[in-house]
N, C-alpha and C positions, 0 to 999 in steps of 0.2 A: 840378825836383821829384823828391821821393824816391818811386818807385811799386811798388805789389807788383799782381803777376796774380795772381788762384788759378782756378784750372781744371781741368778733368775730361779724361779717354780711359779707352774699355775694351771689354768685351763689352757690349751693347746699349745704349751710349752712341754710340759714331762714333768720328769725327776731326773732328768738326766745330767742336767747341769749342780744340782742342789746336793748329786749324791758323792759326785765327784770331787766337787769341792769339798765337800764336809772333808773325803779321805784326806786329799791334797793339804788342806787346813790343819787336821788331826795328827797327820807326819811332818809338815814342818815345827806347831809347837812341839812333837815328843823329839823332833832332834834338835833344839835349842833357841829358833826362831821363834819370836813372837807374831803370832798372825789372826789375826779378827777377820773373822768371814759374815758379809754382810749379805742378805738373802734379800732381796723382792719379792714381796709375794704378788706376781698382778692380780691387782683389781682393788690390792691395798693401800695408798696414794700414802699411809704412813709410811711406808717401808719402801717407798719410791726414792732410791738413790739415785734413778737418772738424772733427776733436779741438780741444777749445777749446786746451787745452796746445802743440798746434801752430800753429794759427794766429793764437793771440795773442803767438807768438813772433815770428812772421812781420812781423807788421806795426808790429814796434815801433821808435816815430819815421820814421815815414813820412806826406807829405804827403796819399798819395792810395789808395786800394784798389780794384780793377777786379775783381768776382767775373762767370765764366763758369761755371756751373753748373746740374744738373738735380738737386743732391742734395743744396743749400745750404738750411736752411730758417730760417723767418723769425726764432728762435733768432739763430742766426748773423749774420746781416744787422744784429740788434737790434747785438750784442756789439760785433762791429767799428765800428757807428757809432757807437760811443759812444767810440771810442776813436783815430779818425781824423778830420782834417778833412774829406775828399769820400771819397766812394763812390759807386762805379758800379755799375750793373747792367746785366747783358748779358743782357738778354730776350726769348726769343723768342716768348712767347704769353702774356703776363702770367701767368706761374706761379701768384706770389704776388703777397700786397702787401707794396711794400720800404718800409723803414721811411728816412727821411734821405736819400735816392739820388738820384743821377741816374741816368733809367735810358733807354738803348741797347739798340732792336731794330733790329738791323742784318742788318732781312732784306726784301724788294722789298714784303712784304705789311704791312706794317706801319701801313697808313691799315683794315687789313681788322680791326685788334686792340682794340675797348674796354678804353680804360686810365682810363673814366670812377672808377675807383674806386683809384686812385693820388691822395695826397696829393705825389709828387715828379713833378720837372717829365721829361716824357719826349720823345726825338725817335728819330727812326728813316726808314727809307725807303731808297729806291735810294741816293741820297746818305750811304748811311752802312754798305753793305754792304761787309766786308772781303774781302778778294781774297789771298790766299798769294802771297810776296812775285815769282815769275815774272809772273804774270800782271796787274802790277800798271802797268809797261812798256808801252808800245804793242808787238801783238799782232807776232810774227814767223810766220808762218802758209808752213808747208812740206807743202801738203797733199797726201799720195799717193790717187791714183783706186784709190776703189772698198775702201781698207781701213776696216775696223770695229772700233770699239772699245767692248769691252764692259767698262762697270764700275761696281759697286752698291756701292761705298762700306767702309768698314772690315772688315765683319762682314756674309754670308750665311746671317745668322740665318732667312730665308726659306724659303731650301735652293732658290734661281731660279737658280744657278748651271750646274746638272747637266742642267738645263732648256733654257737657253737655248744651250750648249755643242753640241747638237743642232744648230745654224743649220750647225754647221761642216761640217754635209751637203751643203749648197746654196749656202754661199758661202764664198771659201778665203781670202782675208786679212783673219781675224778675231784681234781681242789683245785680252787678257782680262788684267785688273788684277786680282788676289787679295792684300791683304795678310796675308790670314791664315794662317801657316802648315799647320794641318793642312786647313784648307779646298784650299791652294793644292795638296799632297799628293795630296788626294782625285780633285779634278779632273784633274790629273797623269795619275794610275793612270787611269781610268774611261778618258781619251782622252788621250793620248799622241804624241798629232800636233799636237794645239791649241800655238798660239803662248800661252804664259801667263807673264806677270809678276809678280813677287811685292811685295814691298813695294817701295815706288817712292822716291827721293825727290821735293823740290818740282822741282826743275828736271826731273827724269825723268816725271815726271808730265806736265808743260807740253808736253813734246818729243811726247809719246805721243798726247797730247789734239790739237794740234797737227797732226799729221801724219793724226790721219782726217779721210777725209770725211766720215762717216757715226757718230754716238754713241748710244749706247744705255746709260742712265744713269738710277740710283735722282735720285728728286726732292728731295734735300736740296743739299747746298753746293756740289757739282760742275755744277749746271743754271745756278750766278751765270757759272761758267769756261764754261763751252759758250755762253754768251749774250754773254762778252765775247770769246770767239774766233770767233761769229757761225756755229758748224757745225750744218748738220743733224742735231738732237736728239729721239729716241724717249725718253720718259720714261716709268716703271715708279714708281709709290708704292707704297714699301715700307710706310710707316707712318701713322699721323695724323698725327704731325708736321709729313710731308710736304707734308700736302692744298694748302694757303693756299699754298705756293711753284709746287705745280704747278700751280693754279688761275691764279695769276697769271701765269707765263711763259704760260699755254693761250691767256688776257686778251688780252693784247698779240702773238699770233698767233705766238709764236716756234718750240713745242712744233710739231715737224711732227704729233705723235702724242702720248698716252700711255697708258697702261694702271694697273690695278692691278694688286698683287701675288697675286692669286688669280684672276683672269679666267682661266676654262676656254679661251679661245682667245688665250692672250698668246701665245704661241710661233708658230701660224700667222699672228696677225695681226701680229707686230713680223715675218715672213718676208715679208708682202705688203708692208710699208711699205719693208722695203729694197732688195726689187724695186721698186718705184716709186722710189723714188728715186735709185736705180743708172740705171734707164731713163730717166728722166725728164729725169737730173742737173738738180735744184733744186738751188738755191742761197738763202741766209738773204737775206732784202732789208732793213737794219735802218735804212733809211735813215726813217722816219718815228716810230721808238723811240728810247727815252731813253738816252743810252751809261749804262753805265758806268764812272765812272773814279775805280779804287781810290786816289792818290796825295790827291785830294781829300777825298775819305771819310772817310781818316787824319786829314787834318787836319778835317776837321769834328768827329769825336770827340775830339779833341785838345781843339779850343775848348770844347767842353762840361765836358770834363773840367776844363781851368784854371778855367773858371766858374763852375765845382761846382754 
């Protein structure tokens, strides 16, 4: 099959769509499909596929279209169906209504989403959550005592950063993921001692996530990686988008913690949980939860997709 991705990254988007994709992209060419995945970057008008002129260039003579997006609107959706045999839709909270689609929410809550008002056929669930392509492997797990790793996802649009950086009073092997460069800057100057990361790649990331014991982690796509490397995880919802993912890791008892992003006591109370669990050394017991296993996933969105 000939396949095109379009997809999103930027400021108050994530990486959550861009990381996903790349996996989903990277597994249909290694199993025989050709598929070009087209990225937006917002705020880039070059790389703005939403333009009909663009992405009806895109997808011309192709068997299949895989849109991941929060900026596609039902426009869009109409155009290209009319102009491709399958389309996909990668939904994370029934946005909209897709017109022609098959549509993929590939996120653990997805029995939690009325998609009573979809005319196309939908699936979703554990079984369909994508993984970046490290953690997709059985889990190589080099975990050093007592380090911490702090990281809220693309953008500190919150400003929980400068906040939580604070812990590095009372506990000293803390690593802090920043990809954004002037956030990462900021952080930097303010404290100067702090171990900080800047943009990571997938393997660099794996290695890092990997090696704590201990996570402390906004509630989007990085709580699927903490739950398939089985670490003790504090969660922090940043957004609404959030809620229904941390609701469900909370569900199935994984969450040692979490917080929102404004709780007057996030910072003392994510200080008492890593004291408890430095004392305590817990450990994940995941032996009565559902794995994870991204290789499978793949391929179950694979079949959907050939069967449009």
């Amino acid at each position: 099959m000939k396949i095109v991705i379009l997809t999103e990254f930027g400021k108050g988007i994530g990486l959550g769509h861009i990381t996903r994709m790349g996996a989903l992209s990277d597994y249909l060419n290694e199993t025989g499909d050709k598929c070009e995945l087209i990225a937006y970057e917002k705020g880039s008008e070059s790389s703005n596929w939403l333009r009909s002129e663009v992405y009806m260039h895109h997808i011309l003579n192709v068997d299949a279209v895989i849109i991941d997006s929060y900026l596609c609107d039902y426009q869009i959706y109409s155009e290209i169906s009319k102009e491709v045999p399958i389309l996909m839709a990668i939904d994370d909270f029934n946005r909209i209504q897709y017109p022609k689609s098959v549509i993929i929410n590939p996120n653990v809550y997805y029995s939690s989403i009325d998609y009573s008002n979809q005319t196309a056929k939908h699936f979703g669930g554990i079984d369909y959550v994508i993984l970046r392509r490290p953690f997709s492997d059985d889990p190589t797990i080099s975990q050093i005592d007592q380090q911490i790793l702090i990281t809220l996802g693309g953008s500190d649009y919150r400003k929980l950063l400068p906040i939580l950086a604070r812990l590095s009073g009372s506990f000293s092997n803390i690593h802090f993921i920043v990809p954004d460069l002037d956030e990462f800057n900021a952080l930097l100057s303010d404290f100067p001692k702090l171990k900080i990361f800047g943009k990571l790649s997938e393997w660099e990331f794996y290695r890092e996530l990997s090696e704590a014991e201990i996570v402390i982690s906004a509630c989007g796509q990085t709580l699927h990686e903490c739950y398939r490397l089985e670490k003790n995880t504090i969660g922090i919802c940043i957004d609404h988008d959030q809620i229904l993912n941390r609701n469900y890791y909370e569900s199935v008892g994984f969450l040692f913690n979490s917080y929102d992003w404004n709780e007057k006591s996030l910072l003392e109370g994510i200080e008492k949980d890593i004291t408890s669990l430095i004392r305590e050394k817990k450990s994940i017991d995941n032996k009565t939860r559902t794995k994870l296993n991204p290789k499978r996933n793949l391929e179950n969105i694979k079949a959907k997709l050939v069967a449009g």
